[in-house]
C-alpha positions in Angstrom: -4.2 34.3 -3.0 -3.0 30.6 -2.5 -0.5 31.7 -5.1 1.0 34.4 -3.2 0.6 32.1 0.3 2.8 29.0 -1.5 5.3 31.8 -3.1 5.7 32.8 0.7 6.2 29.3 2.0 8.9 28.9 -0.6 10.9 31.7 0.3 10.9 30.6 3.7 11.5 27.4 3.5 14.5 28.3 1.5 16.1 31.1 3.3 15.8 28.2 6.5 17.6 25.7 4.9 20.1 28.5 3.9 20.6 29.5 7.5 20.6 25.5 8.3 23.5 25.1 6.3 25.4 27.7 7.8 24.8 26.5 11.0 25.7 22.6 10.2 29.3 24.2 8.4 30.1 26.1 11.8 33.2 24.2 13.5 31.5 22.3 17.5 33.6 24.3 20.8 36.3 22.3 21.8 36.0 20.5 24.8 38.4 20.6 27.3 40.7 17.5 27.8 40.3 16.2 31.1 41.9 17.4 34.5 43.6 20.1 32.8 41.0 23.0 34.2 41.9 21.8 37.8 45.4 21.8 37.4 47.8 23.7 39.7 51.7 23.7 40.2 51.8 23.1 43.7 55.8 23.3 43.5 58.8 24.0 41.3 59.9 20.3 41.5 56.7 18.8 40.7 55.4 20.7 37.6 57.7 18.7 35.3 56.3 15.5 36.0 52.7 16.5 35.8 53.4 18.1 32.6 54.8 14.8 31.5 52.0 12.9 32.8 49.5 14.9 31.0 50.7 15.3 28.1 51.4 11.6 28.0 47.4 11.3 28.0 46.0 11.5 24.4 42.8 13.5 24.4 39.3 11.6 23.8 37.8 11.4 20.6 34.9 13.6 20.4 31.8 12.2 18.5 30.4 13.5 15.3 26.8 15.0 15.6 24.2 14.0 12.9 22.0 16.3 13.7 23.4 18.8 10.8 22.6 15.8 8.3 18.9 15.1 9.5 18.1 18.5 9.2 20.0 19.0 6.1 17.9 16.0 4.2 14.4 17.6 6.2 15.0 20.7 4.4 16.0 19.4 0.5 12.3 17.5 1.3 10.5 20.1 2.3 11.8 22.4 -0.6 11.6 19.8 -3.2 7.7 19.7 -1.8 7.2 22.8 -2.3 9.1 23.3 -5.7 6.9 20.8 -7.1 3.8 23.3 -5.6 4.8 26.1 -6.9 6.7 25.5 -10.0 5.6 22.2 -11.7 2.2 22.6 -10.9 0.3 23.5 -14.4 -2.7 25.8 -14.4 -5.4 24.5 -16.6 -7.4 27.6 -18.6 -9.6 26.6 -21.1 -10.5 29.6 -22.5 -9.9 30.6 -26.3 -10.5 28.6 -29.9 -10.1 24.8 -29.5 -10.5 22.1 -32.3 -12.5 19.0 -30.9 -12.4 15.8 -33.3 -15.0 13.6 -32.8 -14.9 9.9 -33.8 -18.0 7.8 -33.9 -17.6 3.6 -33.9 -21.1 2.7 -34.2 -22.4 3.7 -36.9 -18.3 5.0 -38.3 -18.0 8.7 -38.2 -15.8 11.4 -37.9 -16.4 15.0 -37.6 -14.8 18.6 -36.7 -16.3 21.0 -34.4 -14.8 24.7 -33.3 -15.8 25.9 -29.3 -14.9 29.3 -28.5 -15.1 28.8 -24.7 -15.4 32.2 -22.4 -14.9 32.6 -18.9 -12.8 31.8 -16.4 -10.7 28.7 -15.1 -13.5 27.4 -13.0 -16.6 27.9 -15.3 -18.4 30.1 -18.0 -19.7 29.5 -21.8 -19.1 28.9 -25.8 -20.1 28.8 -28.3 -19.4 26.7 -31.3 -18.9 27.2 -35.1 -22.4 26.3 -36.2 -23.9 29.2 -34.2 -24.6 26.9 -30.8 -24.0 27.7 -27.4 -23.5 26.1 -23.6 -22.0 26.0 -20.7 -18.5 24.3 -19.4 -17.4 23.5 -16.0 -13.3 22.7 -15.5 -12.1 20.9 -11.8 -8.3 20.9 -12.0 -7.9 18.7 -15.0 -11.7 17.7 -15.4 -13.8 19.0 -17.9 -17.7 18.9 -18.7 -19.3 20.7 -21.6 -22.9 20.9 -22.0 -25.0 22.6 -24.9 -28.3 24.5 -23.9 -30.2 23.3 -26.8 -29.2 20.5 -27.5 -29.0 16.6 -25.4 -25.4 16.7 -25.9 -22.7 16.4 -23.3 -19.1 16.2 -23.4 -16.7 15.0 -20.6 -13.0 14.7 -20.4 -10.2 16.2 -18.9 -7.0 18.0 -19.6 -4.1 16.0 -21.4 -1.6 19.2 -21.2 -2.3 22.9 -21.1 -3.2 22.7 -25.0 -4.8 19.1 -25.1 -7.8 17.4 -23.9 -9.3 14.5 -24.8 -12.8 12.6 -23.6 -16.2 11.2 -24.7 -19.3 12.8 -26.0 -23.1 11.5 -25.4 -25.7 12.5 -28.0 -29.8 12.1 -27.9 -32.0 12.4 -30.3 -29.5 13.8 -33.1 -28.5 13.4 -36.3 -24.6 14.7 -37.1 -23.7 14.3 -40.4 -27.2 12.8 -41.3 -26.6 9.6 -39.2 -28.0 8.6 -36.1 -25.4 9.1 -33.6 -25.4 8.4 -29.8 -21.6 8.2 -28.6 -18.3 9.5 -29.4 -14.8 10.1 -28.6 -12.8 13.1 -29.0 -9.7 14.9 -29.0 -9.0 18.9 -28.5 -6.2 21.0 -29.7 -6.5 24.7 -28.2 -6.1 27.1 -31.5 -5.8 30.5 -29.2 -5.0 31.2 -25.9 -8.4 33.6 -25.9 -6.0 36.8 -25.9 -8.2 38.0 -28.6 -11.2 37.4 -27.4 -14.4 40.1 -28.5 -17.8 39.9 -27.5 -19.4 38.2 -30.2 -16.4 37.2 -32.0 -16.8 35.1 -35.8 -16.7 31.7 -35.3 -15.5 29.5 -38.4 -17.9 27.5 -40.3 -17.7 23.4 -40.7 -20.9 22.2 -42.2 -19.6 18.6 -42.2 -20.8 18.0 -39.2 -24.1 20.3 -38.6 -26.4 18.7 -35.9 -30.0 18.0 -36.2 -32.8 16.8 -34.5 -34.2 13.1 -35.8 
């Protein structure tokens, strides 16, 4: 719906500055030079010397109006705002296959996982490629992940429509057979989730199974 409402406000916007334009290009009336609305020939003999005398008088200079300008720069803003709304604006959906690398520092580790996330923009679940499952949560470009089984938690946030990137917290786990408590990590989206079935085959990466200590 906001969609539609900021499409809307676009048009708008636009078709007024169109109109604003064509209104700032039309020519300003005339004025009328001084004491020549008033002016009578009161006699034969004296219209050629008040003919001289006014058209010895040069006309005043009429002042240029900046109103057209002001409006003119009001109205690139405002559509420029709105452009940046409506057009540059990227829509973060997490759903579909995603690759998340995990590095370890302490003790040194690295690791693959696949996480098939379903759902919508705001919230659903996944599952990942050893057969576990969770829940994620995405806020514009913030993202947390949380397994139901397990005391792990991942946080991060979109780096691009296809990339995200973050840190992991682990408790009372083994992955990889060591004794791991933090990590980073980096996601690359493998499917848009176009092809998403229910209970769609997940790959298989045993390097880096999870167990309880």
């Amino acid at each position: 719906m906001r969609s539609k409402q900021t499409q809307w406000i676009a048009l708008y916007v636009a078709l007024a500055f169109i109109g604003l334009c064509q209104a700032a290009a039309m020519p300003l009336r005339a004025e009328q030079a001084p004491g020549q609305s008033g002016t009578t020939l009161a006699s034969p003999d004296a219209a050629p010397g008040v003919i001289e005398e006014e058209g010895g008088a040069a006309a005043p200079a009429r002042k240029k109006s900046i109103l057209p300008i002001v409006i003119g720069v009001v109205a690139v803003g405002a559509i420029a705002a709105v452009l940046a709304l409506v057009v540059l604006k990227t829509k973060y959906d997490i759903a579909g296959r995603w690759n998340f690398s995990f590095t370890s520092s302490s003790p040194a580790h690295t690791w693959v996982w696949t996480l098939l996330f379903s759902g919508d923009r705001k919230s659903g679940r996944f599952a990942d490629d050893l057969g576990d499952t969770g829940t994620y949560t995405v806020n514009d470009k913030d993202v947390t992940i949380q397994y139901d089984d397990w005391k792990i938690e991942l946080t991060g946030r979109f780096d691009g429509k296809d990339k995200m990137s973050g840190s992991a917290t682990f408790a009372g786990l083994t992955i990889g057979g060591l004794d791991i408590t933090r990590a980073t990590w980096t996601a690359t989206r493998l499917d848009d989730g176009s092809s998403l079935r229910p209970g769609a085959a997940l790959l298989q990466a045993p390097a880096g199974r999870k167990a309880k200590r």
